[in-house]
C-alpha positions in Angstrom: -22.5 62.0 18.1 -23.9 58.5 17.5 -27.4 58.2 18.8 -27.7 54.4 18.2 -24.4 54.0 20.8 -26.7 56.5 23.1 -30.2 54.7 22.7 -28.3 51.4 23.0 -26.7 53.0 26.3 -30.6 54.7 27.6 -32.2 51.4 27.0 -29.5 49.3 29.4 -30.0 52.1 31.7 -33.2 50.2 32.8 -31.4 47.2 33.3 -32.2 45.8 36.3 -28.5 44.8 37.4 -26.5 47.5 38.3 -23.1 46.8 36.7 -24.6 47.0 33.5 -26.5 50.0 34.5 -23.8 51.9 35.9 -21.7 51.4 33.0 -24.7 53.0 30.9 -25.3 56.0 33.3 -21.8 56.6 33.1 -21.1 56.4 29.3 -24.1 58.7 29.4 -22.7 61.0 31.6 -19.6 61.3 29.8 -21.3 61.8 26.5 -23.7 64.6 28.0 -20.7 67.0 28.2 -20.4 67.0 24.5 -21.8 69.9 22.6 -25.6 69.4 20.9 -26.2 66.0 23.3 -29.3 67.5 24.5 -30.6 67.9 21.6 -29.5 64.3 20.7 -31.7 63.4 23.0 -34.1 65.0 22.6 -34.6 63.8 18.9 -34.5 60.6 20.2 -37.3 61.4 23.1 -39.2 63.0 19.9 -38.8 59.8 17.5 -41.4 57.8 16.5 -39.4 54.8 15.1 -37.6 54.4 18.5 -39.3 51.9 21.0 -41.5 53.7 23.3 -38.7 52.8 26.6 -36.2 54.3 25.3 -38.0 57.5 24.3 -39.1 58.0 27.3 -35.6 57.1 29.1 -34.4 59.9 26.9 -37.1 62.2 27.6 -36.1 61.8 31.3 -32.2 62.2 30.6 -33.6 65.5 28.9 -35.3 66.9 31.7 -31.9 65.7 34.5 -30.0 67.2 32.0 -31.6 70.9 31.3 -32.2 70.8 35.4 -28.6 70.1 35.9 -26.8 72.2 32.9 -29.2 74.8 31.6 -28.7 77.2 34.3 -25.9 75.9 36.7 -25.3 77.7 39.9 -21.5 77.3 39.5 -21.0 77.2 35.3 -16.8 76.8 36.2 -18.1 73.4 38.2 -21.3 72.3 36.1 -20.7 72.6 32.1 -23.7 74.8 30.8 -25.6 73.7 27.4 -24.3 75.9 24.9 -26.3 79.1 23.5 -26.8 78.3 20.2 -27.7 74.5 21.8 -30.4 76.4 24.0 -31.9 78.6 21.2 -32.4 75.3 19.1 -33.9 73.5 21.8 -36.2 76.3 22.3 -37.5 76.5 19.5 -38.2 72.7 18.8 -39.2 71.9 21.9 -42.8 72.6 22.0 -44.0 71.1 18.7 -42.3 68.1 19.6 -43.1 67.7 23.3 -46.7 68.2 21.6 -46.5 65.3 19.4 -45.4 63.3 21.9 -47.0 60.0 23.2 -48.4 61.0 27.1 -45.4 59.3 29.0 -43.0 61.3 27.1 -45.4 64.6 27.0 -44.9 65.0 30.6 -41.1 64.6 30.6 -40.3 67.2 28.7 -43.1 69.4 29.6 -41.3 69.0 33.0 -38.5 70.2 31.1 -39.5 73.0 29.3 -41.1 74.3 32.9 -37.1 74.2 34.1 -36.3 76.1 31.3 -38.8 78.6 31.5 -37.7 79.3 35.2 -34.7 80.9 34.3 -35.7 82.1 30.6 -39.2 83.0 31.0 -40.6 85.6 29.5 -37.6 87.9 28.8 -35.3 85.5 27.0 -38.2 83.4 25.7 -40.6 85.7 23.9 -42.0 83.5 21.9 -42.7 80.8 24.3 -46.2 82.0 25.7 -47.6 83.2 21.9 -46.9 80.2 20.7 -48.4 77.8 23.1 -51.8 80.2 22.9 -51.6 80.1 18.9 -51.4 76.0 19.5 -54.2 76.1 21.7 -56.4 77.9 20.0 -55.7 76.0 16.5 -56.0 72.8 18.8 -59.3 73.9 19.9 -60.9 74.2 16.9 -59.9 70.5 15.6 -60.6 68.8 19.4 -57.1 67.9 19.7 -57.3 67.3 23.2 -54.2 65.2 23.3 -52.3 68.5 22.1 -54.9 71.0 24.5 -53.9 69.3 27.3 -50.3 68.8 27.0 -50.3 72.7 26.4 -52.4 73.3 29.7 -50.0 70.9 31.3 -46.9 72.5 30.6 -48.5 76.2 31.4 -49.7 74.7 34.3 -46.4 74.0 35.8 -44.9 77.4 34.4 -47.4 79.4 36.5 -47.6 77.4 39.7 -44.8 79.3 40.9 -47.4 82.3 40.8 -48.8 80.8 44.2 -45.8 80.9 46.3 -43.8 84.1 45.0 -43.5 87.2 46.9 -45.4 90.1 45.7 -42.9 92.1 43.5 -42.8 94.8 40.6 -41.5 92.2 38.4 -43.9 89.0 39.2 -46.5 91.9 38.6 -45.3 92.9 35.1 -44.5 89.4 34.6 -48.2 88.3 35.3 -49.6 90.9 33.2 -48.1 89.3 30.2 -49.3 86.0 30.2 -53.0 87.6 31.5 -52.7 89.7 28.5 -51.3 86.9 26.0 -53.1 83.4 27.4 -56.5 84.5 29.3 -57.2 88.0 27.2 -56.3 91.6 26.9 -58.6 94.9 27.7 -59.6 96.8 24.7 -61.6 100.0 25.1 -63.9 101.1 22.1 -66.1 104.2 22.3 -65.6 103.9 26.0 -66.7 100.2 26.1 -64.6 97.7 28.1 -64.1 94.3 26.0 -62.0 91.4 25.6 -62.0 90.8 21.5 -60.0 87.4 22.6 -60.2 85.0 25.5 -58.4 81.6 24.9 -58.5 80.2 28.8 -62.1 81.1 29.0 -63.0 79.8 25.6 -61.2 76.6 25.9 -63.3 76.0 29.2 -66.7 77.0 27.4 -66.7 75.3 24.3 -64.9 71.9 26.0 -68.6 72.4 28.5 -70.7 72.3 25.5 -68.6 69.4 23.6 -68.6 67.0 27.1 -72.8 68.1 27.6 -72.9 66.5 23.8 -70.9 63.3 24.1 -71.4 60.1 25.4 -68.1 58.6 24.2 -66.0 57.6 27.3 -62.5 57.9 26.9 -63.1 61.5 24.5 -64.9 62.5 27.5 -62.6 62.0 30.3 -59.9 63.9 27.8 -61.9 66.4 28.0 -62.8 66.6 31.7 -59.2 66.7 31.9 -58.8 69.4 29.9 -61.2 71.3 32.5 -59.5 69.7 35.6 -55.9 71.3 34.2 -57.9 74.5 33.3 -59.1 74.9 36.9 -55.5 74.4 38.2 -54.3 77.7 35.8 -57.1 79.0 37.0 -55.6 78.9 40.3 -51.8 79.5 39.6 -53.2 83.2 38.2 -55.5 84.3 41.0 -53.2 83.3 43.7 -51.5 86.8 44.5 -55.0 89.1 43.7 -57.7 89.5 41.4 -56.8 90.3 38.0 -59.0 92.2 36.0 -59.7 89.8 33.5 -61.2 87.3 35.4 -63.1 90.1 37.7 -64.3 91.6 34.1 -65.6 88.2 33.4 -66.4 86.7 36.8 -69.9 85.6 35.4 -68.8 83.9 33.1 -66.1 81.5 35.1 -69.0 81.2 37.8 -71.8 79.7 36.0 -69.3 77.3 34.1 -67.7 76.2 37.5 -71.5 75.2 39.0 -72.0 72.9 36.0 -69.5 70.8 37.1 -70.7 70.5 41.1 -73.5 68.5 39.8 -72.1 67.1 36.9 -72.3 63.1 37.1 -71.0 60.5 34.5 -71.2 56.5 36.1 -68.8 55.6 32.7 -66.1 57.2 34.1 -66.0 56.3 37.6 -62.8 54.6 38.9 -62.5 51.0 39.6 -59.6 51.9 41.4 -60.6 52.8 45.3 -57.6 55.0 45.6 -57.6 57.0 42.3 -59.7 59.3 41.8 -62.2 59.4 38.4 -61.7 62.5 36.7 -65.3 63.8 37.5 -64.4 64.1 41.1 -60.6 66.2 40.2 -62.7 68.9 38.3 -65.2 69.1 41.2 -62.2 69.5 43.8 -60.9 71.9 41.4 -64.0 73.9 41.4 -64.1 74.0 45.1 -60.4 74.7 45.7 -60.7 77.8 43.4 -64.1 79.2 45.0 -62.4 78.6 48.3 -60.1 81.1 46.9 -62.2 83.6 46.0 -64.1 83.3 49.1 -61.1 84.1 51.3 -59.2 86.3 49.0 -61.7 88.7 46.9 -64.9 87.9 49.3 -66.6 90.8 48.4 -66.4 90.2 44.6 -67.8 87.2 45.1 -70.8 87.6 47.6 -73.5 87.7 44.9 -71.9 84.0 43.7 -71.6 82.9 47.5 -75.0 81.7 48.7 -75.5 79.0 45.4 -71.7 77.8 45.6 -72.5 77.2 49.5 -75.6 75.3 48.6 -74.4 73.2 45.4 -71.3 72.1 47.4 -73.4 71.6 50.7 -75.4 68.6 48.5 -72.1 67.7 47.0 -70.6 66.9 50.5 -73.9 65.0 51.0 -73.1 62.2 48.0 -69.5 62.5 48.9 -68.6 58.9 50.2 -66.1 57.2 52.3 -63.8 55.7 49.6 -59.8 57.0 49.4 -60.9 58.1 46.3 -62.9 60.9 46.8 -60.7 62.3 49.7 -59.2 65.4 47.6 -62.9 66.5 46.7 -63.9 66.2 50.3 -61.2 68.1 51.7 -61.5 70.5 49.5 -65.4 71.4 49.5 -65.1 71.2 53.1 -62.2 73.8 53.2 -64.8 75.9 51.3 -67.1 75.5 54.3 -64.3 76.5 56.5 -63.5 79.3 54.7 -67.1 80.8 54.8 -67.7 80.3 58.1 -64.4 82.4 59.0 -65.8 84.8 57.0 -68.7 88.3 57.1 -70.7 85.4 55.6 -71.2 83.3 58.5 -74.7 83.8 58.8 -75.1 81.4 56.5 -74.3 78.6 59.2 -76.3 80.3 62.5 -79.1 78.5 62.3 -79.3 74.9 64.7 -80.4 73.1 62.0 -77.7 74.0 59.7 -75.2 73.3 62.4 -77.2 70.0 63.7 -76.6 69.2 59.6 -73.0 70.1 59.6 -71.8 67.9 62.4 -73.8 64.8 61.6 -73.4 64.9 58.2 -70.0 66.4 57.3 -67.9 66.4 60.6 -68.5 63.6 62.6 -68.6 61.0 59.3 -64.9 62.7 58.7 -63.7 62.3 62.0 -64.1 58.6 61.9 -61.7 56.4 62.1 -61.6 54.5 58.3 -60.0 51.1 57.1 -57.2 52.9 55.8 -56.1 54.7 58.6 -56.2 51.1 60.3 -53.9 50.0 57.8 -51.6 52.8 57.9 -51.3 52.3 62.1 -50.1 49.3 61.7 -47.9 49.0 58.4 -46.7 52.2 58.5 -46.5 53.8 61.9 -44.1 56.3 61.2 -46.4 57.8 58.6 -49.3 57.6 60.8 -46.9 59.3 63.6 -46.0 62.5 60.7 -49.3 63.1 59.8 -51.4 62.7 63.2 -48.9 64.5 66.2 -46.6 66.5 63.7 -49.6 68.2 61.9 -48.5 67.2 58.8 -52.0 65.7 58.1 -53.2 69.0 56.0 -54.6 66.8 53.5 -56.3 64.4 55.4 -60.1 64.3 56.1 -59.6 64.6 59.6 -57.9 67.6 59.6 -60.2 69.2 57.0 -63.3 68.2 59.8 -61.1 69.5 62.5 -60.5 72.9 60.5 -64.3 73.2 60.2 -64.9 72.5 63.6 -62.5 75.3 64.8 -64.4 77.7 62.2 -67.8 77.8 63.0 -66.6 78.1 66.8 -65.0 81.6 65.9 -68.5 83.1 65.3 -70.8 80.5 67.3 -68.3 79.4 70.2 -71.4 78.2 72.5 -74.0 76.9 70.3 -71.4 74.7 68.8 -69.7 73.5 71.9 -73.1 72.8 73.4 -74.1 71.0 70.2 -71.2 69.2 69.4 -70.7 68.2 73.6 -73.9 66.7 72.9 -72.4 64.1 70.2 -69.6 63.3 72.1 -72.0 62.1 75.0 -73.3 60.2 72.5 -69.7 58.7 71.0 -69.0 57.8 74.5 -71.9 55.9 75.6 -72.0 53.8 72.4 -68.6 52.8 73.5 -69.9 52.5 77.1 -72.1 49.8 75.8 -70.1 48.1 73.7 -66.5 48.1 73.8 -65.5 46.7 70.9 -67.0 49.8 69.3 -63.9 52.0 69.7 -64.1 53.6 66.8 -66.9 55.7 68.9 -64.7 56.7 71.5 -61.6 57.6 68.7 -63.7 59.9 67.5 -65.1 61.7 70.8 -61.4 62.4 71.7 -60.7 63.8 68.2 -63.9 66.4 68.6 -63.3 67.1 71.8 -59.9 67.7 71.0 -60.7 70.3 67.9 -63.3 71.7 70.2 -61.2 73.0 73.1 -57.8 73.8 71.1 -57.9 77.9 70.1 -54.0 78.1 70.1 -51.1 76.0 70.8 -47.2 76.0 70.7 -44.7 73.0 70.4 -43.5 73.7 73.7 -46.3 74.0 75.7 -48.9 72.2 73.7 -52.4 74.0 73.5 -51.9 77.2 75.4 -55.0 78.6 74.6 -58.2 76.5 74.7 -62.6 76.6 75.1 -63.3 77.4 78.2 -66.8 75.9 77.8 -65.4 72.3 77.7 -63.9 70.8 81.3 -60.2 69.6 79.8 -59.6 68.3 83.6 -62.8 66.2 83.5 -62.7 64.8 80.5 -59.5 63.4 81.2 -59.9 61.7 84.3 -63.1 60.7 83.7 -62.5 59.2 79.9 -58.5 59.4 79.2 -57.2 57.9 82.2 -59.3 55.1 82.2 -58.0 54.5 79.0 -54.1 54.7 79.9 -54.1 52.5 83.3 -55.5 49.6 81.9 -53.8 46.5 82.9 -53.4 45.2 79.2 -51.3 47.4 78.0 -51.8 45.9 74.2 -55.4 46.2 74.2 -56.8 48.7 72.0 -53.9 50.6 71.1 -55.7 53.3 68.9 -57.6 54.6 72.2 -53.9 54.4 74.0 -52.4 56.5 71.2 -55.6 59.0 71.8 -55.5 59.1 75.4 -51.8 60.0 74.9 -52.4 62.6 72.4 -54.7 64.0 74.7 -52.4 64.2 77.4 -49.7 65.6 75.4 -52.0 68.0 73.5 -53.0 69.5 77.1 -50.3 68.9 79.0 -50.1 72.5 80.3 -53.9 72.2 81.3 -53.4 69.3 83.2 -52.7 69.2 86.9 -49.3 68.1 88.1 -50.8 65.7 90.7 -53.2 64.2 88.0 -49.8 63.7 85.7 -47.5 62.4 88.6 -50.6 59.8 89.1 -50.5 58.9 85.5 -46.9 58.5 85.1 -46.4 54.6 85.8 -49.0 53.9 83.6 -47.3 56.3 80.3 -43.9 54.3 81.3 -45.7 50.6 81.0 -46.9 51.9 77.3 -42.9 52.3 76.5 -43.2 48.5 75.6 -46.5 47.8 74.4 -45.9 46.4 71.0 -47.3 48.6 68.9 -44.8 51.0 67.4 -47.3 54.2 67.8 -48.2 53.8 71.0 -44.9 53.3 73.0 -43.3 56.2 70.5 -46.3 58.4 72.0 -45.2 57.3 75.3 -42.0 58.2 74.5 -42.8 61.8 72.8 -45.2 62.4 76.0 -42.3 61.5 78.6 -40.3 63.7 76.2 -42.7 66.9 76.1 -43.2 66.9 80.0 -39.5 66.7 80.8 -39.5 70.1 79.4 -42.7 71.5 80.3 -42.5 74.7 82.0 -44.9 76.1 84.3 -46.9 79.2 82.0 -45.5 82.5 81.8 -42.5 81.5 83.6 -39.0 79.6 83.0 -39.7 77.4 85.8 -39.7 73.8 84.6 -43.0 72.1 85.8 -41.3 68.7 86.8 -38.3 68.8 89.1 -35.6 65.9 89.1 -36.5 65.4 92.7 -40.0 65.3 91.5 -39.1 62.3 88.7 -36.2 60.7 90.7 -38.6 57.8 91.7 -39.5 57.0 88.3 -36.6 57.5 86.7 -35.3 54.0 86.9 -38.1 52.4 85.4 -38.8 55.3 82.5 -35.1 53.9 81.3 -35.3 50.4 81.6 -38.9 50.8 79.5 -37.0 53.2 77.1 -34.3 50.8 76.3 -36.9 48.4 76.3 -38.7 49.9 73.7 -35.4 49.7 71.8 -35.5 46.4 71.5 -39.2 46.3 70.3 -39.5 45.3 65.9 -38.9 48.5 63.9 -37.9 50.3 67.0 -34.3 49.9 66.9 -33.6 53.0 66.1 -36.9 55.1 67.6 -36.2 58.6 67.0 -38.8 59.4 69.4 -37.7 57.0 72.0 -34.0 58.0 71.7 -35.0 61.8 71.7 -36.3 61.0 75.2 -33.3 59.1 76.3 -31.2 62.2 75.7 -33.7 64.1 77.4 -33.5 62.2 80.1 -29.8 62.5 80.5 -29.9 66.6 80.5 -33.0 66.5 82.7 -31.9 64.4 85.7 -28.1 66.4 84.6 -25.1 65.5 87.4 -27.7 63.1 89.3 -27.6 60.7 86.5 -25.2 58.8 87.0 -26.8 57.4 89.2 -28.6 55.5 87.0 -25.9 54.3 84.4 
């Protein structure tokens, strides 16, 4: 096999004009088929004399290839690497994935995770030993380059411990790598102890080197060594409590609070949309009490009352920035989660809840400058992640969450409380109106107030009965949709038709029918999420059906006079800049068609 042909063929790979790269991705393609080219290039990936591009090309034709041939579906169709290939690779791999500039590192730790799907533990015995005997021998020099690649790469091996069904064999599989990474049981003269702990220790002694060093970039490899450690963390207490960690639940729970009030200015980002390393280990922290908390509560009840408090004051410094939005979400998720729980208590008191909402909720709620931005360069994204709930990981619907959790336990303290702010939204916009932001955020709290269940059909189907839906909409949402200017303020006509879709089944059918002309003007306003709302709300009542029954709400008799004018703004909309192809509007088209059936002809 001739590498310098390959390397010469990997580095024109990243040509940026394709006929030279597609002639190197197929020479390359060609010459993976041969037997030992994985381990070509992987020597290559591993080679310190070849330019840093073209090891990490090769690290990344590694990884496609092991993905692609070390356990093919269909070995007649896809050649599989050779046996005696494999074992080689195997046993190379980690010392030179180790020694491997960062770049590279994560390639083939990507890699060796693929392997270790299909290989892992039975067929790769030595994998796990080996990476604990490296961690523990990089430990004692403060290798942290090596730690950390090792943490990496277990890191993606056991993430597949959050999402697996509970089974004998993910069971006996788990109890391996408890026993070999994070420590086995020993019992002498009827004394419970753990002679050897490498997760814990790693976690420990990397707290007592970062509380002694000043030295920036040692320090942030260190705090990154904790942020990976909390994510293992994770991976293994996902499906229950293993006794190791319950044995030595102490231990992890004092070294977790360190870091909630842990503060470093050196390494703060000057990026505002990456976050500083500080602020991963804190969401770590709080993502892994969160899952104690709703998974082994009772364990950790004596833990529960300084983890609320530490993270309470965290939540206080917690600002604004893109930056900090993972450890926001996450210690307010934490709140969430104890205020579903026997522990609510902890949040009955007005004060606390006053606190809460001014402090925590209504600040998240807020409309910011990036959510701005993403309205209006990226509507579609704006469209997944506000109406299609796909907006798990956005402040918002962390505050929303919270909202929804203290009402399980405190239904009419917080809905008197919290009606009280939305007054108070509402008349700051009533006095000025080009403070909208106000009124964005009333309809988002009174819409996580009043929603207890919903379905896609219907919309919210289950709702507070302490807060007037019908009220609030005609006195504050339809205001909104009839204005004349149909291009003014365009966040409060995507709210007001969120609301309406939201609680469509709530709504009268007079109150909608009176509405209707102005929903069909908003199918050409220019911007691209308010006429798609338009759109999805035409959409969604066309199919409404009246509750508990099959009966659809709207008739075509009922829609016949509107029907004209809902498809000439439809095919208007059409025509609108990135609207050509509106999945939303053309969704409602078809509906259309199949709602108004034989009768539409009429309007072709």
């Amino acid at each position: 096999m001739d590498l310098s042909a390959i390397s010469a063929a990997l580095l024109q790979s990243l040509s940026p004009q394709a006929e030279p790269r597609k002639q190197a991705e197929s020479y390359l393609t060609e010459q993976s088929k041969l037997p030992q080219y994985s381990l070509g290039v992987l020597s290559l990936a591993a080679n310190e004399q070849v330019e840093l591009q073209v090891r990490q090309a090769a690290a990344v034709n590694f990884k496609n290839t092991v993905k692609h041939r070390w356990a093919p579906v269909d070995a007649e169709i896809v050649q599989p690497i050779q046996e005696g290939e494999k074992e080689e690779i195997k046993q190379r791999i980690v010392g030179l994935m180790l020694s491997t500039p960062p770049q590279v590192q994560a390639q083939l730790a990507a890699a060796l995770a693929i392997m270790s799907s299909s290989d892992f533990p039975e067929k790769w015995q030595n994998l796990l030993p080996e990476l604990t005997q490296q961690l523990i021998q990089a430990l004692s020099t403060s290798d942290y380059h090596t730690i950390n690649g090792i943490l990496e790469t277990t890191n993606t091996i056991f993430e597949r411990y959050r999402h697996e069904y509970e089974s004998s064999n993910l069971f006996k599989e788990m109890k391996y790598v408890l026993d070999t990474f994070v420590g086995a049981k020993e019992e002498k003269d009827g004394v419970a102890t753990y002679p050897v702990q490498p997760l814990l220790q790693v976690f420990t002694v990397t707290g007592q080197r970062i509380g002694a060093t000043q030295e920036p970039a040692l320090l942030k490899s260190m705090l990154q060594c904790q942020s990976l450690v909390c994510k293992v963390f994770y991976s293994l207490n996902s499906q229950e409590l293993p006794e190791v960690f319950e044995d030595n639940m102490q231990a992890w729970m004092e070294e977790f609070r360190k870091y909630l009030a842990y503060e470093n200015v050196a390494l703060k980002e000057a990026d505002e949309e990456k976050p500083s390393v500080v602020d991963e280990v804190k969401a770590g922290v709080c993502e892994n009490v969160s899952l104690y908390m709703s998974k082994n509560e009772e364990e950790f009840t004596p833990y529960l009352q300084g983890f609320v408090g530490d993270i309470w004051g965290l939540l206080l410094k917690v600002t604004l920035q893109a930056n900090q939005d993972q450890l926001a979400m996450s210690a307010i998720r934490f709140l969430t989660t104890v205020s579903k729980s026997v522990s609510h208590a902890l949040f009955a008191q007005d004060d606390a809840l006053t606190s809460i909402c001014e402090k925590v909720i209504v600040p998240n709620l807020r409309i910011r400058a990036e959510d701005e931005e993403l309205f209006e360069m990226n509507p579609v994204e704006y469209i997944r992640r506000d109406m299609e709930g796909s907006d798990s990981d956005t402040r918002r619907r962390a505050a929303s969450e919270l909202v929804k959790g203290l009402l399980e336990h405190y239904q009419e303290k917080v809905t008197q409380l919290f009606s009280g702010y939305v007054g108070s939204l509402l008349q700051q916009y009533g006095t000025n109106q080009a403070d909208w932001k106000a009124k964005d955020c009333a309809v988002f709290l009174v819409i996580a107030l009043t929603v207890k269940g919903r379905t896609a059909a219907q919309g919210a189907t289950a709702t507070n009965q302490l807060v007037n839906i019908v009220e609030f909409f005609q006195a504050h949402v339809l205001p909104e949709l009839a204005t004349p200017d149909k291009n003014a303020l365009p966040f409060l006509k995507a709210d007001s038709l969120k609301f309406l879709i939201t609680f469509r089944s709530q709504i009268p059918k007079a109150a909608v029918v009176q509405v209707l002309p102005s929903i069909i003007s908003l199918l050409t306003a220019e911007s691209n999420v308010v006429h798609s709302y338009a759109a999805q709300c035409l959409e969604r009542l066309l199919v409404l059906k009246e509750p508990g029954t099959a009966q659809l709400r709207f008739t075509p008799q009922d829609l016949a006079p509107a029907m004209s004018s809902m498809l000439t703004g439809l095919f208007g909309a059409l025509q609108l800049p990135d609207s050509t192809e509106n999945e939303y509007v053309m969704k409602t088209v078809m509906r259309c068609i199949m709602f108004m059936g034989v009768s539409f002809k009429e309007y072709a």
